[in-house]
C-alpha positions in Angstrom: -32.2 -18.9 1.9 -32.7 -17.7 -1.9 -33.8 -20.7 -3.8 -32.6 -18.8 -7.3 -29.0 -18.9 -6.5 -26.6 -21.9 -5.4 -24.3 -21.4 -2.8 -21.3 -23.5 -2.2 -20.1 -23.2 1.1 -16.4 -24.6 1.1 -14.6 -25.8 4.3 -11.2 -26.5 4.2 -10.1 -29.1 7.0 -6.6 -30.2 8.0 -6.2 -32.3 10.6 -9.5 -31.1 11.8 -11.2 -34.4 13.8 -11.9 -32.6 17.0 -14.6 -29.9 15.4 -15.7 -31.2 11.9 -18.5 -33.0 12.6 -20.1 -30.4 15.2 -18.9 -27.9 12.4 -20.9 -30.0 9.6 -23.7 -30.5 11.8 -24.2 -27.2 13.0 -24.0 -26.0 9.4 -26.9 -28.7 8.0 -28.7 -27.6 10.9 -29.0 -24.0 10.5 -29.2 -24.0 6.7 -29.7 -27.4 5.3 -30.7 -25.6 1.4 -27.2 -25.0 1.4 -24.2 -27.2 -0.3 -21.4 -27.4 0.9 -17.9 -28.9 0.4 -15.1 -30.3 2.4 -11.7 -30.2 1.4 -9.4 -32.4 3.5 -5.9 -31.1 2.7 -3.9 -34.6 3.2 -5.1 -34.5 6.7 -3.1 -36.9 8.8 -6.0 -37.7 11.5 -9.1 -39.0 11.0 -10.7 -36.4 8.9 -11.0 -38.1 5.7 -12.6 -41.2 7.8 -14.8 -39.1 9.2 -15.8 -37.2 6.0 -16.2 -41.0 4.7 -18.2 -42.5 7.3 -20.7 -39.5 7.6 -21.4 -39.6 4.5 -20.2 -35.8 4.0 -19.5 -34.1 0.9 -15.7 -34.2 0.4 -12.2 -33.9 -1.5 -9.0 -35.6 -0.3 -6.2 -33.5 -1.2 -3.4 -36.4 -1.5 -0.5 -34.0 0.8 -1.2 -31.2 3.0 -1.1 -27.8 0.3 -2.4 -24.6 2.5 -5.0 -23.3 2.9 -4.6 -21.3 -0.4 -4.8 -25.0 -2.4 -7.3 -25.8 -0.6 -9.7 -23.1 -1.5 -8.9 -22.7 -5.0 -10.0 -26.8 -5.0 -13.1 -25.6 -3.5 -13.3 -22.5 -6.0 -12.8 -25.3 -8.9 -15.3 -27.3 -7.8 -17.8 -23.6 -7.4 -17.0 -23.4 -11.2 -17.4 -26.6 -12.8 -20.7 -27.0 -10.9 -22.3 -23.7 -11.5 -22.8 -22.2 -8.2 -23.5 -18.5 -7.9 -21.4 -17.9 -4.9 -19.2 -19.8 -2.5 -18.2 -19.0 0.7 -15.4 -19.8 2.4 -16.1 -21.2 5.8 -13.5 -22.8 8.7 -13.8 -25.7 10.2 -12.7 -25.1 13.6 -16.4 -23.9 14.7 -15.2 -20.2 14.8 -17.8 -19.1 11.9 -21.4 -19.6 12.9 -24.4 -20.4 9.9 -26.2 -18.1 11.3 -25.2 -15.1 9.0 -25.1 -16.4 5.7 -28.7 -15.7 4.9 -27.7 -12.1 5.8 -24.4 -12.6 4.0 -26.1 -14.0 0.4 -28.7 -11.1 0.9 -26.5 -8.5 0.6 -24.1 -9.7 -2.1 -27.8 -9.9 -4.0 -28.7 -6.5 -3.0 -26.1 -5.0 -3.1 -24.5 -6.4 -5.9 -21.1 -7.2 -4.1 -18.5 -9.4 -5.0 -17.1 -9.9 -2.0 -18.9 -9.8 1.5 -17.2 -10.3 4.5 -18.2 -11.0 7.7 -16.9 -8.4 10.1 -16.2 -9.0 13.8 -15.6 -5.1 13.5 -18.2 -3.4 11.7 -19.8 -2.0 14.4 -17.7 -3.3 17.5 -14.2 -2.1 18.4 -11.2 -4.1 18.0 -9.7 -5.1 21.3 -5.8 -4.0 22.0 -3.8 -7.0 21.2 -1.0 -7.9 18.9 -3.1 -9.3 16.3 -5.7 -6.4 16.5 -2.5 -3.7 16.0 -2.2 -5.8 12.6 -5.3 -5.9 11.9 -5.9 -2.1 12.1 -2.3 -1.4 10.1 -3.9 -3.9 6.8 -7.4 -1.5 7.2 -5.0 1.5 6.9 -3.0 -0.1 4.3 -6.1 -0.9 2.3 -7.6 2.2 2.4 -4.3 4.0 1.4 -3.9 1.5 -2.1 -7.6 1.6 -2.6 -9.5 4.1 -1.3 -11.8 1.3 0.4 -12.1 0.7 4.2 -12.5 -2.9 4.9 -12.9 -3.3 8.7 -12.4 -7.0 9.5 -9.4 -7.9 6.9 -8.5 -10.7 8.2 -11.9 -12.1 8.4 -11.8 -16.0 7.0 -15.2 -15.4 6.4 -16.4 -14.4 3.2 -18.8 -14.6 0.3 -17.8 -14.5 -3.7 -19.9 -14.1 -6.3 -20.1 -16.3 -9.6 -17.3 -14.2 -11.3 -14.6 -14.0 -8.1 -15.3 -18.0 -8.1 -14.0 -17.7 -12.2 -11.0 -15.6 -11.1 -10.0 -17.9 -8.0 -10.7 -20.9 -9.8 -8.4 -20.0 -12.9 -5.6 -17.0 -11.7 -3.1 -20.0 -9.3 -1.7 -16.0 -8.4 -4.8 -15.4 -5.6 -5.2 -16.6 -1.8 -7.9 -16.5 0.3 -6.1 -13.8 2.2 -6.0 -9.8 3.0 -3.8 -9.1 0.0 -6.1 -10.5 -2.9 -9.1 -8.9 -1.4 -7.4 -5.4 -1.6 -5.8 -6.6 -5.2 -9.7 -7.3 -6.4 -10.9 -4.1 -5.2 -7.7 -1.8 -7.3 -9.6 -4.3 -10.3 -12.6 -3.2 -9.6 -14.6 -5.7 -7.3 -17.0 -4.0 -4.9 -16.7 -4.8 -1.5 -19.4 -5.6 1.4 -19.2 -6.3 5.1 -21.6 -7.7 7.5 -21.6 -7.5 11.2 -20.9 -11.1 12.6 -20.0 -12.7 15.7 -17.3 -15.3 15.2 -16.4 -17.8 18.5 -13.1 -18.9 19.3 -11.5 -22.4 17.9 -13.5 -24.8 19.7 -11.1 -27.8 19.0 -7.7 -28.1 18.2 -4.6 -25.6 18.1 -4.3 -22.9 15.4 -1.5 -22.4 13.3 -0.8 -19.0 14.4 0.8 -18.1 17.3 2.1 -14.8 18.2 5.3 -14.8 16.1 3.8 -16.2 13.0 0.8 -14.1 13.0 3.4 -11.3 13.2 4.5 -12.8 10.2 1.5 -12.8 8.7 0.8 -9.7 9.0 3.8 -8.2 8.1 3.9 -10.6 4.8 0.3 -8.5 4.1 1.2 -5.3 4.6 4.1 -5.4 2.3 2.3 -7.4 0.0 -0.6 -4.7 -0.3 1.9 -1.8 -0.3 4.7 -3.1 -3.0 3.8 -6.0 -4.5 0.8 -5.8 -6.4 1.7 -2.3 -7.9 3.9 -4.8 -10.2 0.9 -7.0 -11.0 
């Protein structure tokens, strides 16, 4: 890990006491240089005692916000503390520790605001429902900016010191698909890293097929329309 910059890695957790601590664990473990912050959005399980009785780094958001609250209380947090970059990490056990050294390299070397880590970069996307989404955001992407982002829907990525300023202060950005391609029409630059990401180990997701039709639906129109007007 590079000494000369602080990385915050931020995990937000709701209603995650299945997978937190094997997440935490794992993530000490593999890189124990690195910081890192749990945000418990007004979990209603036993997250918050376990972030207590573990002695883990940790807010408690007082209600459940998103997902979009909860990272910009991690983002906040990046700011006021100084880090150089922050990355946004689940705490299901889908991301693995393993690729942040790779992922902190090349924001440094290349200079990247944003570096994603890709399931796709190199590997194919299987044919499934969420997959046909995914490929329609990379096509929608590269038709507003010119950039081809492979894994869009990655929840795996690296900012740099001045994308934790813009999340921290602009209540306007998510953690989603349509803020990255927003960022790059400002400007940002854009990385991607070839990862391998595992499948929830604990607990139920959010999205099933009908909302992550949603979803993706909600981005698309969001990257075509919406921000020309912002």
């Amino acid at each position: 890990m590079d000494k000369h910059h602080r990385l915050l890695v931020i995990i937000p957790a709701y209603n995650e006491e299945e997978s937190l601590e094997a997440t935490v664990d794992e993530l000490v473990g593999v890189a124990p240089s690195v910081d890192y912050l749990v945000v418990n959005d007004g979990s209603k399980d036993l997250t918050e005692r376990i972030c207590r009785d573990r002695g883990y780094n940790y807010v408690t958001l007082p209600v459940n916000s998103g997902l979009t609250v909860g990272f910009q209380t991690g983002m906040k947090y990046a700011l006021r503390n100084g880090y150089d970059y922050a990355l946004q990490f689940d705490a299901d056990g889908q991301h693995m520790p393993e690729y942040i050294d790779e992922m902190l390299e090349t924001a440094i070397n290349e200079n990247a605001d944003i570096v994603i880590g890709s399931r796709f970069l190199h590997v194919k996307k299987e044919i499934s429902t969420r997959m046909i989404g995914s490929r329609l955001i990379t096509v929608m992407i590269k038709l507003t900016t010119g950039k081809r982002v492979a894994d869009p829907t990655s929840g795996m990525r690296m900012f740099s010191k001045e994308m934790i300023k813009r999340f921290a202060q602009d209540d306007s950005l998510n953690p989603e698909p349509e803020s990255i391609s927003l960022l790059i029409k400002k400007g940002a630059k854009v990385s991607e890293v070839q990862v391998e990401m595992r499948e929830r180990q604990a607990g139920e997701s959010y999205l099933n097929i009908s909302k992550s039709i949603a979803y993706m639906a909600r981005a698309c129109i969001s990257i075509l329309f919406v921000q020309w007007f912002r």
